[in-house]
N, C-alpha and C positions, 0 to 999 in steps of 0.2 A: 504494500500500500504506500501511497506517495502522497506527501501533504504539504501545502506553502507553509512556510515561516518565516517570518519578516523580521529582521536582530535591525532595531531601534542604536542608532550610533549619530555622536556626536561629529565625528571624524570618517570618512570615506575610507582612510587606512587604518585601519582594522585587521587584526590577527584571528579572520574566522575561524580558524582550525584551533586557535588556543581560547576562544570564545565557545565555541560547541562540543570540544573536547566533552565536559563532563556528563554530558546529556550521550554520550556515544553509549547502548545497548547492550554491547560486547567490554563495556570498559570493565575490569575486575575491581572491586573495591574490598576492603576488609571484612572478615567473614562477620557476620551479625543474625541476631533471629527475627526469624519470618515468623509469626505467629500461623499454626494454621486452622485452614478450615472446620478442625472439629473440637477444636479448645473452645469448652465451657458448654458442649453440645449435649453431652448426659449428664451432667449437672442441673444446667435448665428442662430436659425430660423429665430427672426424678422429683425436683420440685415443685415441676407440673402436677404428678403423679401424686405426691404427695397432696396437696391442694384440694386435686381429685378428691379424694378417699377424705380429705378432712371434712366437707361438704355434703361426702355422699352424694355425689352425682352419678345419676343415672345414664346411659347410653339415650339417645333422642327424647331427652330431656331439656328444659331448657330452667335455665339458674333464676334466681329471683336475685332482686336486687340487693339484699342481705349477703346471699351467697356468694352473688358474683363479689361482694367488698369482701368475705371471708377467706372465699379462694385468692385472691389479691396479698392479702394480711398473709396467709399463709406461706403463700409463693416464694412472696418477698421473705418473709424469715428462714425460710428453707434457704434462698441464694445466701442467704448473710453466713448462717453457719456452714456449707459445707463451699470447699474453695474453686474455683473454675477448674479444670485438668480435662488434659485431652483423655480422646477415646483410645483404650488400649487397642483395639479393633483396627484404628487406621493404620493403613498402608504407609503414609506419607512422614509420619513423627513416631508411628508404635508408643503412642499415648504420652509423648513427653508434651503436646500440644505446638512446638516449637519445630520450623526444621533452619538449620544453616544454610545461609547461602552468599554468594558472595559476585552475585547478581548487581548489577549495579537499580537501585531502586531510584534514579533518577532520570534511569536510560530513555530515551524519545526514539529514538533514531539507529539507523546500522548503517546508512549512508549517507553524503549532503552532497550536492552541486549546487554551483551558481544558477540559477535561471528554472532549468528541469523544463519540464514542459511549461510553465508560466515565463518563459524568457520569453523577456522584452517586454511586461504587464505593465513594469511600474514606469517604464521608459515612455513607454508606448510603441517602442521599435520592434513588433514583432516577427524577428529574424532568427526562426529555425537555424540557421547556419552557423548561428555566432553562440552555441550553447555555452553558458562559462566566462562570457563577458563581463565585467561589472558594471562598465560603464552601462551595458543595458538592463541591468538589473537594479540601477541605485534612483533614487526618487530623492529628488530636495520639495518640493511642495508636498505635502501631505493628505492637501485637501477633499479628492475625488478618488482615495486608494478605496480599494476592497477591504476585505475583513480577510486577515488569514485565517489556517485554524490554528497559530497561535504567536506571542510574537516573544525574541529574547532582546533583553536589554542590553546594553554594553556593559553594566556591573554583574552579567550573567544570573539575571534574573527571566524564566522562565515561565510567560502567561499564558495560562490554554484560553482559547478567544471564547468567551460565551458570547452567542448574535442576540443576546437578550442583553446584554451590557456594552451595546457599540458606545457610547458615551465614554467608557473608561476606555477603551484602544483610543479613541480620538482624541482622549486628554493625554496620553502618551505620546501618538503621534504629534503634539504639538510640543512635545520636551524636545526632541531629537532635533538635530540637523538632518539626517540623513536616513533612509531604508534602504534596507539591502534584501533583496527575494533570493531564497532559498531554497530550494527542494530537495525533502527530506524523505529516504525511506525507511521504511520498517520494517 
């Protein structure tokens, strides 16, 4: 999959390679825990469970409003005494809930070019030929760009675009001197 990124910069000369560096997919970083998918999953079952039975609920019954606050009261003091722990059942952690990994968890990206299929957007010189150009890829007005789907900062700050928050890309675009279009794969 392939997606624009626009890196917001004050200066044209820019070290995009030491700028996108840390967002790279495949970068290795120190090993750390990944909490997983089944930490605190039979925990909240037996509390349910527990709840269940303190209520005496019936199968296609339905709780009155006493009950439903009861089983609630209940639930909740089950989570408190007994602690989250993964399922010894899972494949993935064999119940530590936890697995290591050393995944980079800021990864965007496995490749960048200049331009990509959007060269020459920001220019408006739409010249297939010239993939990789900057100069067709750099924009000093601001005013009439697109929304990427996300854009990085020159302090190597990384913003995924929400289209329901064009206001904040547009107050960014109006920090910068310069854009620079990117295309990113994954």
């Amino acid at each position: 999959m392939e997606f624009c990124l626009y890196v917001l910069t004050s200066s044209a000369a820019i070290d995009l390679a030491a700028l996108l560096s840390p967002f790279q997919s495949s970068r290795q970083v120190a090993e750390y825990r990944l909490t997983c998918a089944c930490y605190g999953r039979l925990t909240y079952s037996q509390a349910s469970q527990k709840a269940w039975q303190a209520v005496g609920y019936q199968p296609k019954t339905r709780l009155s409003d006493s009950q439903q606050a009861e089983w609630q009261r209940v639930r909740q003091q089950a989570l408190e005494e007994q602690p989250l722990l993964g399922d010894p059942a899972c494949p993935l952690c064999s119940g530590l809930g936890y697995t290591l990994s050393t995944a980079n968890p800021d990864g965007h990206w496995q490749r960048w070019h200049i331009g990509g299929r959007w060269n020459g957007q920001l220019s408006g010189h739409r010249l297939p030929n010239r993939a990789g150009v900057l100069a067709d890829n750099l924009a000093a007005s601001h005013a009439q760009l697109a929304l990427p789907s996300a854009v990085l900062t020159e302090q190597g700050e990384w913003i995924e675009v929400d289209p329901d928050d064009e206001a904040h890309i547009r107050q960014l675009y109006s920090i910068y001197a310069f854009v620079i279009g990117i295309a990113c794969s994954t």
